[in-house]
C-alpha positions as CSV (number, residue, x, y, z in Angstrom):
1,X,19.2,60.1,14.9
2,X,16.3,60.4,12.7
3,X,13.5,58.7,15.1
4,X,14.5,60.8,17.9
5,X,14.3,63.9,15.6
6,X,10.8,63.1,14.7
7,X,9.9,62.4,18.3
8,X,11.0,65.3,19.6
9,X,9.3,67.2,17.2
10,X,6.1,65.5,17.3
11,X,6.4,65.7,21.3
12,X,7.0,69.3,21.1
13,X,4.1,69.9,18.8
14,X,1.7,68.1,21.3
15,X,-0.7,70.5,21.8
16,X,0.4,73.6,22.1
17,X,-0.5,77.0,22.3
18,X,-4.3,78.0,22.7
19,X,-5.5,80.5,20.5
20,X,-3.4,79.1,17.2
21,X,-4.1,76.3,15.5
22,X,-2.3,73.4,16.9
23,X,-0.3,71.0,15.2
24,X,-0.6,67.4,16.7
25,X,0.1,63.7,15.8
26,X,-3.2,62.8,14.5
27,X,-3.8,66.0,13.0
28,X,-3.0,66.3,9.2
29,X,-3.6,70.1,8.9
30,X,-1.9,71.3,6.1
31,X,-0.9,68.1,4.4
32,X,-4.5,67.7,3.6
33,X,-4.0,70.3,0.8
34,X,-1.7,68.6,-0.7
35,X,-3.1,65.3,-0.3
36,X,-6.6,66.1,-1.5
37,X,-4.7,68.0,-4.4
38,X,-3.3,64.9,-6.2
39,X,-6.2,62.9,-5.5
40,X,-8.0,65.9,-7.9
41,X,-5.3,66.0,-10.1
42,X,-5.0,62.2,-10.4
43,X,-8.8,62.0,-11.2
44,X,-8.1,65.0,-14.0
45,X,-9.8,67.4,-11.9
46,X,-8.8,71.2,-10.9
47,X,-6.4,70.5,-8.1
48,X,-7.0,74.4,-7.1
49,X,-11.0,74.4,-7.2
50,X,-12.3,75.1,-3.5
51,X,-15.7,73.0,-4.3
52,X,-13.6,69.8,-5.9
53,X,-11.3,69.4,-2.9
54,X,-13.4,69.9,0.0
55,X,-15.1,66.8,-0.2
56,X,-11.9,65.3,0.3
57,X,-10.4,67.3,3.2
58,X,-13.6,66.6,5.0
59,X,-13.1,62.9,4.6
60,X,-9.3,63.4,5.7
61,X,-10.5,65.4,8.6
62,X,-13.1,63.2,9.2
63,X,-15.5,65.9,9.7
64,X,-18.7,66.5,7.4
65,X,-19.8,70.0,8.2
66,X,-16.4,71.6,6.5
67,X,-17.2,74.7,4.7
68,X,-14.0,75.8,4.0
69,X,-11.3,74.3,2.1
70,X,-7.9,74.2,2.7
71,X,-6.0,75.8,-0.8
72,X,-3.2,74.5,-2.4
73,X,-0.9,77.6,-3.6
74,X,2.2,75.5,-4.8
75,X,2.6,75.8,-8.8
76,X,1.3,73.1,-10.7
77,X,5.1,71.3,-11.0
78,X,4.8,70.5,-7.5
79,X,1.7,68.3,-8.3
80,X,3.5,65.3,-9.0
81,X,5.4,65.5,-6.0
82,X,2.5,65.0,-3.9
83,X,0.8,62.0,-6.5
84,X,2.9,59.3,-4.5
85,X,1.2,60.8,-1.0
86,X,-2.2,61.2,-2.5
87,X,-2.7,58.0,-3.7
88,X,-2.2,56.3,0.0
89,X,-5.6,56.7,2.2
90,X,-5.0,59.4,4.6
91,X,-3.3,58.2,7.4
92,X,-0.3,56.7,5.6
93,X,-0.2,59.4,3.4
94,X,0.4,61.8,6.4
95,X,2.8,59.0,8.0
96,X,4.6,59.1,5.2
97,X,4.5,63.2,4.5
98,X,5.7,63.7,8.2
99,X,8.7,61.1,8.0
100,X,9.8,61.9,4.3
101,X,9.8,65.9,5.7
102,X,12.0,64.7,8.6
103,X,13.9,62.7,6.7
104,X,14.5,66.4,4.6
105,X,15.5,68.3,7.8
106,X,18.0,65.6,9.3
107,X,19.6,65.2,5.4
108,X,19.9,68.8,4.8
109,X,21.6,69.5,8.5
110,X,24.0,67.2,8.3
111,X,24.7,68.5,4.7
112,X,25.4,72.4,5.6
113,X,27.2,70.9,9.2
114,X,29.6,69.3,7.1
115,X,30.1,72.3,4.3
116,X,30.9,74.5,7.3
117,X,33.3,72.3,8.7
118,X,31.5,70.8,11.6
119,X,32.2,67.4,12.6
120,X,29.7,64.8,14.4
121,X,25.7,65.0,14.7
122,X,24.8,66.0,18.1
123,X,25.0,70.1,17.1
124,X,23.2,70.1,13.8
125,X,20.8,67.6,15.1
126,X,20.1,69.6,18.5
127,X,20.0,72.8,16.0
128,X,17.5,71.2,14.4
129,X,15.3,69.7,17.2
130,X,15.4,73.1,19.2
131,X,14.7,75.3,16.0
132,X,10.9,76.4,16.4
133,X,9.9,76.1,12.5
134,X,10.9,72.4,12.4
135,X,8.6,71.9,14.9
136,X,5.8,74.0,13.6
137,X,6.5,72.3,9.6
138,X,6.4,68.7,11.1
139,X,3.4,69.5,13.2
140,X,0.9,70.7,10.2
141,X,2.0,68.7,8.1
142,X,4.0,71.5,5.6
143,X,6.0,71.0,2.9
144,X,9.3,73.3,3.7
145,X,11.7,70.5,4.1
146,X,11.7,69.9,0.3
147,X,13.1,73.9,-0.6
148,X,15.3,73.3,2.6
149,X,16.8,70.4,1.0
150,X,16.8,72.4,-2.5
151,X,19.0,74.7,-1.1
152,X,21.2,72.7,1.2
153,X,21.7,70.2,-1.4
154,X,22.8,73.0,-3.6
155,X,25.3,74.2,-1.4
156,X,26.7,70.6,-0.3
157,X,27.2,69.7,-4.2
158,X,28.3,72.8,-5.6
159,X,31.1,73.3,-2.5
160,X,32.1,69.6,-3.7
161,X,32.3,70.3,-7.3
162,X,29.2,68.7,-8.7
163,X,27.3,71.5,-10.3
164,X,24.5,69.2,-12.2
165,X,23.4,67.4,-9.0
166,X,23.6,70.6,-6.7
167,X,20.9,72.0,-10.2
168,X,19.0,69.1,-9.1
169,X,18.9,69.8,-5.6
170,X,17.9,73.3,-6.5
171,X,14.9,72.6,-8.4
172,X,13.1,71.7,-5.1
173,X,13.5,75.5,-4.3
174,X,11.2,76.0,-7.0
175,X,8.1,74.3,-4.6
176,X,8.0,77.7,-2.7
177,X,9.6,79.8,-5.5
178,X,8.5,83.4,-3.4
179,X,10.0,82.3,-0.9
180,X,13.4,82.4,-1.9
181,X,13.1,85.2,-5.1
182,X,16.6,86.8,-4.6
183,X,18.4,83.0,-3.9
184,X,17.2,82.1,-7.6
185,X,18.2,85.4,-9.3
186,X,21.6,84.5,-7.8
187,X,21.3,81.2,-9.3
188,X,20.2,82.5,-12.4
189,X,23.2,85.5,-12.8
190,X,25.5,82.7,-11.7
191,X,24.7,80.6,-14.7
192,X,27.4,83.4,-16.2
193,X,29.9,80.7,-15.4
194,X,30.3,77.2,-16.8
195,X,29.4,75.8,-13.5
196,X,26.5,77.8,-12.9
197,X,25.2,77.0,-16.7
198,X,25.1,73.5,-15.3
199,X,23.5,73.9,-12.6
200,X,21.0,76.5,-13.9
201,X,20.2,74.1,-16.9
202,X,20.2,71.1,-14.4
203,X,17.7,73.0,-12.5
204,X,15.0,73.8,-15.0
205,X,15.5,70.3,-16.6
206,X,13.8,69.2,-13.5
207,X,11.3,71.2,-12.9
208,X,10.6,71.5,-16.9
209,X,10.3,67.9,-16.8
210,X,7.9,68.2,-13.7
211,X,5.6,70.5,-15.2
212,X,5.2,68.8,-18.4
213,X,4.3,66.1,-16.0
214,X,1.8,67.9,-14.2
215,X,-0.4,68.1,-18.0
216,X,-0.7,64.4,-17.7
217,X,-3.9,63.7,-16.1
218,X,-4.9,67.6,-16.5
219,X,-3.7,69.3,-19.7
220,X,-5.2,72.3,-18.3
221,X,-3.7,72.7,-15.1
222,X,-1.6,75.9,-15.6
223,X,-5.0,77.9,-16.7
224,X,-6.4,76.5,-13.7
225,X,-3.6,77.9,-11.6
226,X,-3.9,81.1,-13.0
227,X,-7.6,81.3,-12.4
228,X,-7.1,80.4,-8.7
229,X,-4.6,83.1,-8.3
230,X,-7.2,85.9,-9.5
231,X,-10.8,83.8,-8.3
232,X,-12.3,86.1,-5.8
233,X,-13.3,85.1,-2.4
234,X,-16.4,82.3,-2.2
235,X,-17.7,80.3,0.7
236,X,-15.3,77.4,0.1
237,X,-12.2,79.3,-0.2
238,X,-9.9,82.7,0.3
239,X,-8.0,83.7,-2.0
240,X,-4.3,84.5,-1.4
241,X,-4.7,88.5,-1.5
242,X,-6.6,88.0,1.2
243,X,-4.3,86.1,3.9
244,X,-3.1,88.4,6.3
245,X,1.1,87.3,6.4
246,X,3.7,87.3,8.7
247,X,5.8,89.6,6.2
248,X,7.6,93.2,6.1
249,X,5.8,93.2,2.3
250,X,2.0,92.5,3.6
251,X,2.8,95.3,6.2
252,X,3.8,97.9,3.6
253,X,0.7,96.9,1.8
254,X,-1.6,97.8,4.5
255,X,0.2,101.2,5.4
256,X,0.0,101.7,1.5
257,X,-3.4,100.4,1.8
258,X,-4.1,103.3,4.5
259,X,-3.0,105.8,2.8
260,X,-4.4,105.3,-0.5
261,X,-7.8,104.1,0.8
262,X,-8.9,101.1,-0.8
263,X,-12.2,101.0,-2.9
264,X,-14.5,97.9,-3.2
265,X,-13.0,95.1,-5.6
266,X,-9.4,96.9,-5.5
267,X,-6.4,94.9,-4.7
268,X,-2.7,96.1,-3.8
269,X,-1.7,92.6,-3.5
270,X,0.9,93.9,-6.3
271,X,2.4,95.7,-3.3
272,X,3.6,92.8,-1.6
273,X,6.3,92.5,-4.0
274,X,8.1,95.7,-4.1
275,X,10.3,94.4,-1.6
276,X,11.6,91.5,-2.9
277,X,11.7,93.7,-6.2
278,X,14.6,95.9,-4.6
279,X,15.9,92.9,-3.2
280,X,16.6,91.8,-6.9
281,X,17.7,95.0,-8.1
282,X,20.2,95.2,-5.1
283,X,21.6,92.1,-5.7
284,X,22.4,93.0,-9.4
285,X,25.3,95.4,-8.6
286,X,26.1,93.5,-5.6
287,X,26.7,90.5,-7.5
288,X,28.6,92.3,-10.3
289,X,31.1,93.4,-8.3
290,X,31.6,90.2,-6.1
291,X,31.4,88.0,-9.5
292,X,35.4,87.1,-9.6
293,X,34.9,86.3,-5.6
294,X,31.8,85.0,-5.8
295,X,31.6,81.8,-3.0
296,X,28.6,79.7,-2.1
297,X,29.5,78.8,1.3
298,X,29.8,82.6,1.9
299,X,26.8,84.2,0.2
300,X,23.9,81.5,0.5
301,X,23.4,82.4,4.4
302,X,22.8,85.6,3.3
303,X,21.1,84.7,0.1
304,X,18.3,82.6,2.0
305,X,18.0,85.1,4.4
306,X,17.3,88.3,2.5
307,X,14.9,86.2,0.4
308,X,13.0,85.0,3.3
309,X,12.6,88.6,4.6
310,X,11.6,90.1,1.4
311,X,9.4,87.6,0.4
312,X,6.2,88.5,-1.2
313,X,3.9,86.1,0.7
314,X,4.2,83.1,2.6
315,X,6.8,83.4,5.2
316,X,5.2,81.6,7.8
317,X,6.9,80.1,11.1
318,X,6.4,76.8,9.1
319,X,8.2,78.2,6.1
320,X,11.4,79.7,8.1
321,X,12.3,76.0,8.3
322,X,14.9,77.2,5.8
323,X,16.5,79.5,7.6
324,X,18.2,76.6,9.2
325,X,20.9,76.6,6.6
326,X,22.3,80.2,8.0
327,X,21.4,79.2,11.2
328,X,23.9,76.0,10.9
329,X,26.4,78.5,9.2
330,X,26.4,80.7,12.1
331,X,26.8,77.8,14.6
332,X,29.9,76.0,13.0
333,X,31.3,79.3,13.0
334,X,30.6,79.5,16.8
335,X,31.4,76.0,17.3
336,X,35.0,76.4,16.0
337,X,35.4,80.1,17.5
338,X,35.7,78.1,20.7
339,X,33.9,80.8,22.5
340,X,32.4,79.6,25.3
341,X,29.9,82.4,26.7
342,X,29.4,84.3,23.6
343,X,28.5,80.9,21.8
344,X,26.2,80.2,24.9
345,X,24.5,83.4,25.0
346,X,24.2,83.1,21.6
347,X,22.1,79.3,21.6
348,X,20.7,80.8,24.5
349,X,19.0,83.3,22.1
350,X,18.0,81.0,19.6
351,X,16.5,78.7,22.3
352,X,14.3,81.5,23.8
353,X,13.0,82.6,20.1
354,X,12.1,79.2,19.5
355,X,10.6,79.1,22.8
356,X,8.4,82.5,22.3
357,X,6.8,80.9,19.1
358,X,4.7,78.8,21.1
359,X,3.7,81.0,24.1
360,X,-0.1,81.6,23.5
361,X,1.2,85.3,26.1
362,X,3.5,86.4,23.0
363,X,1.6,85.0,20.1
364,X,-1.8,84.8,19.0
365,X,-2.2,84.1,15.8
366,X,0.4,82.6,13.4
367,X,0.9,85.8,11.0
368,X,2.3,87.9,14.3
369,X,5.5,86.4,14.2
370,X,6.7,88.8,12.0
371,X,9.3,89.1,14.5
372,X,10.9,85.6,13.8
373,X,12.8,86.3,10.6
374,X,14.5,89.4,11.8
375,X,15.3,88.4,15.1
376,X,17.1,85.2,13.4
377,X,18.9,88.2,11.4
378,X,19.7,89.4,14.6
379,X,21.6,86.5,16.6
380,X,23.0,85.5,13.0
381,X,24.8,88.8,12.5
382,X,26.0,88.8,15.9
383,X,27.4,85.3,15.4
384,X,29.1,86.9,13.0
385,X,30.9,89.5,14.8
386,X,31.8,87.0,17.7
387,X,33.3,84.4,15.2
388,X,35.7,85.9,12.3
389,X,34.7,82.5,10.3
390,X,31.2,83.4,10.4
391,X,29.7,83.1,6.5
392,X,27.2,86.4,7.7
């Protein structure tokens, strides 16, 4: 089950789509930010310093005239994670990157099929191989399948009635942590209950143990990060303000941007996370009055997708890998409506989103697929009102 995942995905990723960078076999991409990372970090270097990794992406890449780095973005926690990568030469590291993601993916589907009542693996794993950001994650080597089994896990323990390991499974979440902003105030307000204490406290004993790890080889790896996060652009590296994002918040900062009129040295980066700001603030009365109701199976589809909308930053095609867990909801629901056109129309849908992703026609570059996220809201909400199970 698991090789053919990975070989469809790779096959997939083959070359595709002129115009956007292309994830292939041999191509690391991504991964070589967090390899070259740890191999700073592990020499007690600034893992987020443009000039010390470079030298080391242009090995990875094998090519020498490399003026710009690749930057790592993660918080320092998610340093160690990448140690056991970064100490293997590059093309086992990436080898083992791309199957220990897969293996992510194919753990966390068969986890949500089997909280939404679905039985055998040929739906979740087709889900899976014909969902577009699994393909684009694999294929540049990103890191999204650790939050997707953060929040997959969650829901598979906590539905089972093992709070403390779905904590653990949650800390992963905390890799991209602005990617899912509402999903963790949720965590957070449920640790009002005795099982929610334990998973909150669960949670930040893991990632409170990561980051004291992280000051290991670099005790001063958190003022690092925080330089990174205001260092202004250089020759080696843009800075995160800067990226143009596939996200409804990088769009309100440009109109705000507009409007205003921006001055020299001025940033409304700040902007980008009004959004997920009202998110939180919505979810504080919606939570209140659901709190005697409240049910995981029921509110994380819609927890992960909010969050994923709203989010600040980030957001890529890559990153929507997690919206696989309300994908999965809506198709148990499907799969047990016994439905047979609506449910068809319905993959159909899915398929030809997935499908647009890589049409050089529809996109050009990778932050116009603004229109992934929504469109997923879409076909998930009208899963919805096809099949009375639905979780959305």
């Amino acid at each position: 089950m698991l090789m053919a995942f990975v070989v469809a995905i790779l096959a997939a990723t083959h070359g595709v789509t002129p115009g956007v960078s292309r994830p292939t076999l041999f191509n690391p991409i991504d991964f070589v930010e967090y390899w070259s990372a740890a191999r700073v970090h592990l020499r007690g270097g600034d893992p987020y310093d443009g000039h010390q990794i470079l030298p080391w992406q242009r090995e990875a890449n094998g090519n020498p005239d490399q003026v710009q780095a690749t930057m790592l973005w993660t918080p320092p926690w998610t340093l160690p994670l990448y140690w056991p990568f970064g100490m293997l030469p590059i093309l086992w590291g990436h080898l083992a990157w791309v199957w220990t993601q897969a293996a992510c993916v194919g753990v966390s589907t068969f986890w949500v099929w089997r909280v939404y009542g679905g039985s055998g693996w040929m739906v979740p794993l087709g889900a899976a191989i014909f969902f577009a950001p699994c393909w684009w994650m694999i294929g540049f080597g990103q890191n999204t399948g650790l939050p997707l089994i953060g929040v997959a896990g969650f829901l598979y323990f906590r539905v089972r009635g093992q709070p403390r390991w779905a904590g653990v499974c949650a800390a992963l979440t905390a890799v991209k942590p602005h990617l899912l902003l509402v999903f963790g105030l949720a965590l957070v307000l449920d640790g009002t209950t005795r099982a929610g204490r334990q998973s909150l406290l669960a949670s930040l004993g893991v990632v409170l143990f990561l980051a004291i790890l992280s000051l290991v080889p670099d005790p001063d790896v958190y003022s690092d990060y925080r330089a990174s996060m205001t260092r202004p652009q250089s020759d080696v590296s843009v800075p995160l303000s800067q990226w143009q994002v596939p996200t409804i918040s990088y769009r309100l900062r440009v109109q705000v941007e507009h409007a205003i009129g921006t001055q020299p040295g001025t940033s409304y980066f700040w902007v980008q996370f009004i959004p997920a700001a009202l998110g939180g603030v919505a979810l504080l009365p919606y939570w209140w009055l659901r709190r005697s109701v409240w049910d995981w199976r029921v509110e994380t589809p819609r927890l992960v997708l909010i969050s994923v909308i709203l989010a600040p930053y980030g957001a890529w095609i890559f990153d929507l890998t997690v919206l696989l867990v309300p994908v999965l909801a809506a198709a148990a629901a499907l799969f047990h409506a016994g439905r047979f056109l609506p449910t068809v129309s319905l993959a159909a849908g899915f398929g030809c989103a997935s499908v647009l992703t890589m049409n050089s026609h529809f996109v050009q570059a990778l932050h116009e697929m603004i229109w992934f996220a929504p469109a997923m809201l879409i076909l998930i909400v009208l899963s919805g009102w096809v099949s009375p199970r639905s979780p959305t």
